[in-house]
N, C-alpha and C positions, 0 to 999 in steps of 0.2 A: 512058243512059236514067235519068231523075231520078225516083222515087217517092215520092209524100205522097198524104195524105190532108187532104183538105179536107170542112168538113161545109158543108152548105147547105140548104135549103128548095125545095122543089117548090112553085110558084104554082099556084092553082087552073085554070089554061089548060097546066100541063104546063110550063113557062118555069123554069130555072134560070138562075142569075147567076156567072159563075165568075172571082173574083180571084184572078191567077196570081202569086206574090213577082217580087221583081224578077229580072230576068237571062231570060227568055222575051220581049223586046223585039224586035220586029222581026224573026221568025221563025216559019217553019214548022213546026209539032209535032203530032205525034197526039197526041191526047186519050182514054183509053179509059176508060168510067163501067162499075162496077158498082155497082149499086144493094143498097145492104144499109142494110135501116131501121137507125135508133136509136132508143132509148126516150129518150123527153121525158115525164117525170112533170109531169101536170097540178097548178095551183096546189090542188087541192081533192081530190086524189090519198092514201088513208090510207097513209100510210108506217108505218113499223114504229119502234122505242124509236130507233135511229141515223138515220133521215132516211131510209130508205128504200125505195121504193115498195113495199107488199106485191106479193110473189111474182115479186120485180127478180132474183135469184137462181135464181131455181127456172125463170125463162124463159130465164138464160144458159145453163143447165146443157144448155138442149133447140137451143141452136143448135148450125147444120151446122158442122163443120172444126173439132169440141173433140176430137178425136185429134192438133191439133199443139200441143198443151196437156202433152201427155204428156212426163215428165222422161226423158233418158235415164240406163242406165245411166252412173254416175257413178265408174267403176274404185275401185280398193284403193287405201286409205286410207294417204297415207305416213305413216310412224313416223317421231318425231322424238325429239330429243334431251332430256331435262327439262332444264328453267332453273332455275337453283340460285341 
C-alpha cells in the first residue's frame, strides 16, 4: 500500500481532479479521501511582521491529532570521551 498526500481543490459542483504519479497505470486501486481543510491565506489576508496570516498558529495549536506532536522520552544521554 503506497501513501501520499496530494492537495487539490473542490469545484463548486462538489468535482475533484486527482493526478496520480506514475506507476498506477493500468490498474485497480482504492482510493481512500479524508478531507482535512488547509489554510490558503487570502491575497488581502493581514499577516504578521514574517508573512503570516494572523492567528495561522494559534488555529494549528486547536487542531485534532496534536497529541502525535508529542516528543518521546529520549533515554540517557551517552558520555563520551573529550577530544584533546
Amino acid at each position: 500500500m503506497d501513501t501520499f498526500v496530494l492537495h487539490t481543490h473542490v469545484s463548486a459542483d462538489g468535482h475533484i481532479t486527482l493526478t496520480l504519479p506514475a506507476g498506477f497505470e493500468n490498474q485497480a486501486i482504492e482510493v481512500v479521501v479524508r478531507r482535512s481543510p488547509i489554510v490558503v491565506p487570502k491575497l488581502d489576508e493581514p499577516v504578521d511582521a514574517l508573512g503570516w496570516p494572523i492567528g495561522y498558529f494559534e488555529m494549528l495549536d486547536n487542531m485534532p491529532g496534536d497529541d502525535i506532536l508529542e516528543r518521546p522520552e529520549q533515554g540517557e544521554y551517552e558520555e563520551r570521551d573529550e577530544i584533546e
